[in-house]
C-alpha positions in Angstrom: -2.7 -23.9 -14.2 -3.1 -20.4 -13.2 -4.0 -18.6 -9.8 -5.4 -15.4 -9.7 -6.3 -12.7 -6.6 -8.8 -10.3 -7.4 -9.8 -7.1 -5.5 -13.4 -7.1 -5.5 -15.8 -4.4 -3.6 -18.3 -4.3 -1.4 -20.8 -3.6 -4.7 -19.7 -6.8 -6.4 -19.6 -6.8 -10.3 -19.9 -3.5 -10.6 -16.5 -2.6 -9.1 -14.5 -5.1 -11.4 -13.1 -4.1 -15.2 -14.1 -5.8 -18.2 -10.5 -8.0 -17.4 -10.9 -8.8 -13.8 -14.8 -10.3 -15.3 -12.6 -11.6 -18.3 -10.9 -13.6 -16.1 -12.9 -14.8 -13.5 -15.6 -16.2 -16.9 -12.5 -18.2 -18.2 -11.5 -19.4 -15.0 -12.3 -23.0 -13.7 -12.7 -22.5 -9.9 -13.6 -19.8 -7.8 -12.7 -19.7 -4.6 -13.7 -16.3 -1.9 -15.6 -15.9 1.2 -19.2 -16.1 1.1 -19.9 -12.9 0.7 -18.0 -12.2 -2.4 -19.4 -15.5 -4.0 -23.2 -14.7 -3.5 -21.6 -12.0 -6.4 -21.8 -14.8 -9.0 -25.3 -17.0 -8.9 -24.4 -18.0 -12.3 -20.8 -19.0 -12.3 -20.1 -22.2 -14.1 -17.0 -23.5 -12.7 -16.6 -25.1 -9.5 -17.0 -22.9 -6.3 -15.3 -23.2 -3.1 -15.9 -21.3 0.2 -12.8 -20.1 1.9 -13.3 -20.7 5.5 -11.2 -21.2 8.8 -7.4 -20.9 8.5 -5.4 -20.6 5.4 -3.0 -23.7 5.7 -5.9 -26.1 4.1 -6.4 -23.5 1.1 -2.3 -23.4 0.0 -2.2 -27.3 0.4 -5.2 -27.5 -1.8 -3.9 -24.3 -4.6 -0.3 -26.7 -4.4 -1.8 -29.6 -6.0 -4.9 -27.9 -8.1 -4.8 -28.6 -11.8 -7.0 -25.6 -12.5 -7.3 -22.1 -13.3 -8.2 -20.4 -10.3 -9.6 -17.5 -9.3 -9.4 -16.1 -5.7 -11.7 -13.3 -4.9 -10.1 -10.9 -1.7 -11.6 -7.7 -0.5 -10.4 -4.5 -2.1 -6.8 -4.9 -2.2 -5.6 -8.6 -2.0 -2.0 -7.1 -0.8 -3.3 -4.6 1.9 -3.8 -6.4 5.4 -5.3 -9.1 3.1 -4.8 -12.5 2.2 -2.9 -11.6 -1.0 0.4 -11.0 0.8 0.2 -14.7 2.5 -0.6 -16.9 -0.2 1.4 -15.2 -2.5 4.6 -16.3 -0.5 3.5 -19.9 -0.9 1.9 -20.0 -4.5 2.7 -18.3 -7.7 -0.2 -16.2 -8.0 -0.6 -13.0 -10.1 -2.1 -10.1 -8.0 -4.9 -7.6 -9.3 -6.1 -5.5 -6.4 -8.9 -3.1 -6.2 -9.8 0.1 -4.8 -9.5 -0.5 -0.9 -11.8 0.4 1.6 -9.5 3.0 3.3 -8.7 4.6 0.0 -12.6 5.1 -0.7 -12.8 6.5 3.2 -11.0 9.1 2.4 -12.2 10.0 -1.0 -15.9 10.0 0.8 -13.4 12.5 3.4 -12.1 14.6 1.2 -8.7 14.3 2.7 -5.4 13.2 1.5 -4.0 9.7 2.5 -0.4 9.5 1.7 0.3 11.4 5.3 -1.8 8.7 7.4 -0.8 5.8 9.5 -2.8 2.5 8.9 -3.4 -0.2 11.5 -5.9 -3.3 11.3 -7.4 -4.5 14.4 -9.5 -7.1 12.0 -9.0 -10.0 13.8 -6.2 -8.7 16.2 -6.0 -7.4 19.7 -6.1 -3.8 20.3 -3.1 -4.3 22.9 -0.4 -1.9 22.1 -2.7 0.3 20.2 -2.3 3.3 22.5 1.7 3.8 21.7 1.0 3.0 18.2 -1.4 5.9 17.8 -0.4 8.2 20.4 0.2 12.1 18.5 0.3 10.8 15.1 -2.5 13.3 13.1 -4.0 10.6 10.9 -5.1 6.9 11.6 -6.7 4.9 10.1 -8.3 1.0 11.3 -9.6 -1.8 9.5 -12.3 -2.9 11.9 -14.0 -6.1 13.0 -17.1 -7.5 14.8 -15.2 -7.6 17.9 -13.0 -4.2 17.8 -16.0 -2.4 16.9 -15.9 1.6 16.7 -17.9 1.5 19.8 -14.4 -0.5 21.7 -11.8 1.7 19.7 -13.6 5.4 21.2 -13.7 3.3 24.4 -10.3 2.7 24.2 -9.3 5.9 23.2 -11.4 7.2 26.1 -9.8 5.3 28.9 -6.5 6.3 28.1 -7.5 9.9 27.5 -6.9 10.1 23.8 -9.5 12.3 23.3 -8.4 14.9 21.0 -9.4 12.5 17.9 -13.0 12.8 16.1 -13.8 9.4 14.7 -14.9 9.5 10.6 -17.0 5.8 10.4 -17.7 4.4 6.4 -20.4 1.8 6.7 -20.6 -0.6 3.7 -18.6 1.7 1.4 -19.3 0.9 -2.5 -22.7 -1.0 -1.6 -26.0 0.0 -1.4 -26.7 0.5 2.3 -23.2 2.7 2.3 -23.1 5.5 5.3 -20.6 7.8 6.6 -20.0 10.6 9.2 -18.0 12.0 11.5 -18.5 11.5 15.3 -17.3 12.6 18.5 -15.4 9.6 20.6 -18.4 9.5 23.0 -20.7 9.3 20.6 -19.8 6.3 19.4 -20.1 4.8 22.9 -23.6 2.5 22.8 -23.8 2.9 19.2 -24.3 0.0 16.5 -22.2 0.0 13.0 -22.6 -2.4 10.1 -20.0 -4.6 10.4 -18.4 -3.9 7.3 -16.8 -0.7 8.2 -13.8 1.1 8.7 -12.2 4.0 11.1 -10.4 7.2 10.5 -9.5 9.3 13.4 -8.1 12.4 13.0 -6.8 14.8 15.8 -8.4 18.0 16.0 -6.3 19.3 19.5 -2.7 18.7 20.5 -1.8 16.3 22.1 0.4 15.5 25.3 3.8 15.1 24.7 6.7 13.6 26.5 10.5 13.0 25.4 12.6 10.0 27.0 13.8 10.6 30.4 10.3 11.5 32.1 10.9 13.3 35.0 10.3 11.3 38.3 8.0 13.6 39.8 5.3 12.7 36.5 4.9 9.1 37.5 2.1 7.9 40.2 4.4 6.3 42.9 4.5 5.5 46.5 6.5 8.4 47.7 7.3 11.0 45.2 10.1 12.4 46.5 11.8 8.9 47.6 9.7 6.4 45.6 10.9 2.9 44.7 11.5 4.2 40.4 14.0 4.2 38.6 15.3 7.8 38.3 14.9 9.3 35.3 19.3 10.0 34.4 19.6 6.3 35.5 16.3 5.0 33.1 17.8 7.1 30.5 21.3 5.3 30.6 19.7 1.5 30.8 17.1 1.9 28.1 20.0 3.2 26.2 21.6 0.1 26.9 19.2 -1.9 26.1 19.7 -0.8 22.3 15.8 -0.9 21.3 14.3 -0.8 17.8 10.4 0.4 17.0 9.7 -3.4 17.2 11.8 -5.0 20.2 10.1 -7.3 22.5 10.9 -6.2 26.0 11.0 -7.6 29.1 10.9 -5.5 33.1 11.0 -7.4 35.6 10.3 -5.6 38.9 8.3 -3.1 36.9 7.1 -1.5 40.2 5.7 2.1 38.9 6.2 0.7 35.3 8.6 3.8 34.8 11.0 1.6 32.5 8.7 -0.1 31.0 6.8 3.3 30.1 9.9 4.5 28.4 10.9 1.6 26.4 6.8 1.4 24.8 7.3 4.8 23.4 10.3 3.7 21.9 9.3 0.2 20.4 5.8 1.3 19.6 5.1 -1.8 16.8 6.9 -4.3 19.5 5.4 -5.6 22.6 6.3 -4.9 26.4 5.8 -7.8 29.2 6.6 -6.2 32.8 5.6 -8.1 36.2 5.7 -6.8 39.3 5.1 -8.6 42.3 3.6 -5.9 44.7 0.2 -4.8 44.4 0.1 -1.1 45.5 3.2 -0.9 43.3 1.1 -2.7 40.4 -2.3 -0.4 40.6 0.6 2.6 40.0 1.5 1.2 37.2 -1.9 1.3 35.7 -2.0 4.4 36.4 1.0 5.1 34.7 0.6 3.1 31.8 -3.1 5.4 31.4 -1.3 8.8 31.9 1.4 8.1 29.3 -0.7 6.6 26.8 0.7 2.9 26.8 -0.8 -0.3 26.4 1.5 -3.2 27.3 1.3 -6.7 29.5 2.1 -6.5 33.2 1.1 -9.4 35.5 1.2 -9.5 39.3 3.9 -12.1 40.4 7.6 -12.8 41.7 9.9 -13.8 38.5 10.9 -16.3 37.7 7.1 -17.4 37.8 5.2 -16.3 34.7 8.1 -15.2 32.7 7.1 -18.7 30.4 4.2 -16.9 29.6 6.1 -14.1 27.5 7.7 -13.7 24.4 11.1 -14.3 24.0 13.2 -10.5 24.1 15.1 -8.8 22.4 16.4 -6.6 25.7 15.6 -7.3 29.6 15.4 -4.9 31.9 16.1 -6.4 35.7 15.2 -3.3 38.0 15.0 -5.8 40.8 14.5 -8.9 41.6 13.6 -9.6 46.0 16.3 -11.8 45.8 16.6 -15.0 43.6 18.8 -13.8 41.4 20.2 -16.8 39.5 16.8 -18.3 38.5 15.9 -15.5 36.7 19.1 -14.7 34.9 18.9 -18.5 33.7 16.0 -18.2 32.4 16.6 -14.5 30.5 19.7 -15.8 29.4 18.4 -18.9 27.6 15.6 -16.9 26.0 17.0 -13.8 24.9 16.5 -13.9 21.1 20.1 -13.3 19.1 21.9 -9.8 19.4 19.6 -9.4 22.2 21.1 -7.6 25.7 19.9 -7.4 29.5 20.4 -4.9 31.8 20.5 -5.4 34.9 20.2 -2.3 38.3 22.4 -3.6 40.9 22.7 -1.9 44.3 25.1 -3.6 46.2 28.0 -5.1 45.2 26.4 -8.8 46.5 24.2 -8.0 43.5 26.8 -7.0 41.1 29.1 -10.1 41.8 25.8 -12.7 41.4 25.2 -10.8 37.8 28.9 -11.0 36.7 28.6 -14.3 37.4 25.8 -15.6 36.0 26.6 -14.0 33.2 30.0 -15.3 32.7 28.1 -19.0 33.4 26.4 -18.5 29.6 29.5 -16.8 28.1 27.9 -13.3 27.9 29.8 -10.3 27.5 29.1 -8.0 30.0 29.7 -3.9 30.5 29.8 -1.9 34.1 28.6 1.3 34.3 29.5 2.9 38.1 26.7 5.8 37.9 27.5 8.4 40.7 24.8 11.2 39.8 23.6 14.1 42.3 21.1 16.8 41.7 21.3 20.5 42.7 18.9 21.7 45.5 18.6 24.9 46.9 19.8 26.4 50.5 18.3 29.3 50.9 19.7 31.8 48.1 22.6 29.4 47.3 22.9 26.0 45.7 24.0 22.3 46.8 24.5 18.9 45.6 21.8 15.8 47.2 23.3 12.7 46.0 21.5 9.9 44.6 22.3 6.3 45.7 25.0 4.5 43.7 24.1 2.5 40.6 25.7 -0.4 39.2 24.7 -0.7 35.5 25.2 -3.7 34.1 24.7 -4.4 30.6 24.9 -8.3 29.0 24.9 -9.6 25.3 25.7 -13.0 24.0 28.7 -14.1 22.2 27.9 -15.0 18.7 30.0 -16.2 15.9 
């Protein structure tokens, strides 16, 4: 018994070689969506629609008998199913052109310098970090994440320096391309087969880590509840983040911290919550203005925190009392070689973080931060001194 994943295109026989057709004749079942079946009326062998989930097809593939093969579009082994079921069968791979490769031949452009995303069956949350500055994307699409969404969402978070090149049934007879502002996409219908490429034709806005204060939408800009930027610097630091941690702020409030630690782990995922609404809606704001895309609900941790992902880092900016609960419950989730970092104030705060630490055997580090900033009096310069911070930085023991 053999199993065999073929690249096919969207202009069926005609984009296989004499071998792929070789082995697909000699083959005893043929398994593929619908699509790429209605490619072979006259087949002989058996013929099976893939449908629904992939678990039923590997149990079936596990105890087959037969030759198989498994038709895939384009390349089996690009966002396809070619990398899954050949982790849990021995399958030999033959891929074919892809779409994305034949978008940018009908471009004219190189391809090696581009970042590739699929929002085929995904959610477009996090897309905004993902993308944000880079010159080149491109998207596998879907009947949901349409072109029309992805130049909406490019719109609402300003992204608008990208023109949007759309390839419509590429290889097939009803194939169409063209380039297209974001708003013209906007009330616009696309075959569903079809794939993006934006491609940014103006700079873009740029911002390094430790965003001055003054840049975020907050309450009071001068004396506004964030966490300033030389004391965000130091605990996003300390949380040790990779491009794909799963992070956790709780107390978001302007969503300063949270901000920061998206542009960092841009293919991870951010869960904030914040339990003050005015607080909340500046977030939103925020989250807009420096292009990221991440979860923030509107509640008082410990409540909701069962509906994130376990972390990799917390961030604990504050917590309206109630302490304990929440450090229970970060503690017992916190994936392994994970950290939390908690902003204390007082000393009250400190002592109830040192110890509930110490309760699930964490190893903890104090930072004392003392920081002022230089203001002028009249022609001469003085010192304003910012309120005392307690960093406190957690990680499990491991053997």
């Amino acid at each position: 018994m053999t199993i065999k994943i073929i690249g096919i295109g969207d202009n069926g026989k005609e984009s296989l070689p004499p071998l792929y057709e070789t082995f697909i004749d000699e083959s005893e079942c043929l398994m593929g969506g619908e699509r790429q079946l209605a490619f072979f009326p006259n087949y002989a062998g058996e013929k099976i629609t893939i449908k629904g989930g992939l678990s039923p097809l590997v149990e079936r593939l596990q105890s087959e008998t037969k030759n198989i093969v498994i038709l895939a579009s384009g390349d089996p082994l690009f966002y396809g199913i070619g990398s899954y079921l050949s982790k849990k069968v021995d399958a030999e791979i033959y891929p074919n052109v892809s779409s994305l490769q034949l978008a940018f031949a009908k471009m004219g452009e190189r391809w090696q310098d581009a970042v590739f995303l699929s929002v085929h069956g995904r959610s477009m949350k996090g897309l905004a970090q993902k993308i944000d500055g880079k010159e080149k994307i491109a998207l596998l699409t879907d009947d949901t994440n349409t072109p029309e969404k992805i130049a909406e969402y490019l719109i609402d978070f300003n992204m608008t320096e990208y023109e949007a090149f759309v390839a419509e049934n590429l290889g097939g007879q009803d194939e169409r391309t063209g380039w297209y502002q974001l708003e013209e996409l906007l009330n616009k219908t696309f075959s569903p087969l079809n794939v993006v490429v934006l491609k940014k034709v103006s700079p873009s806005p740029t911002w390094t880590l430790g965003i001055e204060d003054a840049e975020f939408f907050q309450r009071k800009p001068e004396k506004g509840l964030i966490t300033k930027k030389e004391i965000r610097t130091l605990s996003i630091a300390a949380l040790g983040l990779r491009e794909n941690s799963t992070v956790w702020d709780i107390g978001t409030c302007t969503g300063s911290m949270a901000i920061e630690a998206a542009r960092i782990a841009r293919e991870g995922e951010i869960f904030a919550i914040e339990k003050n609404e005015a607080d909340l809606e500046n977030c939103y704001q925020n989250m807009k203005k420096f292009r990221t895309d991440f979860t923030v609900v509107h509640g008082k941790a410990p409540d909701h925190l069962d509906e994130f992902k376990d972390p990799d880092a917390v961030f604990i900016g504050g917590t309206a009392g109630g302490m304990e609960p929440i450090l229970d419950i970060c503690c017992q989730r916190l994936n392994e070689n994970g950290r939390i970092v908690v902003n204390a104030v007082t000393i009250e705060n400190l002592n109830e973080a040192v110890n509930g630490f110490k309760k699930y055997g964490f190893q903890t580090d104090i930072t004392l931060c003392q920081i002022s900033r230089s203001k002028p009096i009249l022609n001469l310069t003085r010192f304003d001194a910012l309120n005392p911070i307690y960093i406190i930085t957690a990680s499990s023991k491991r053997d």
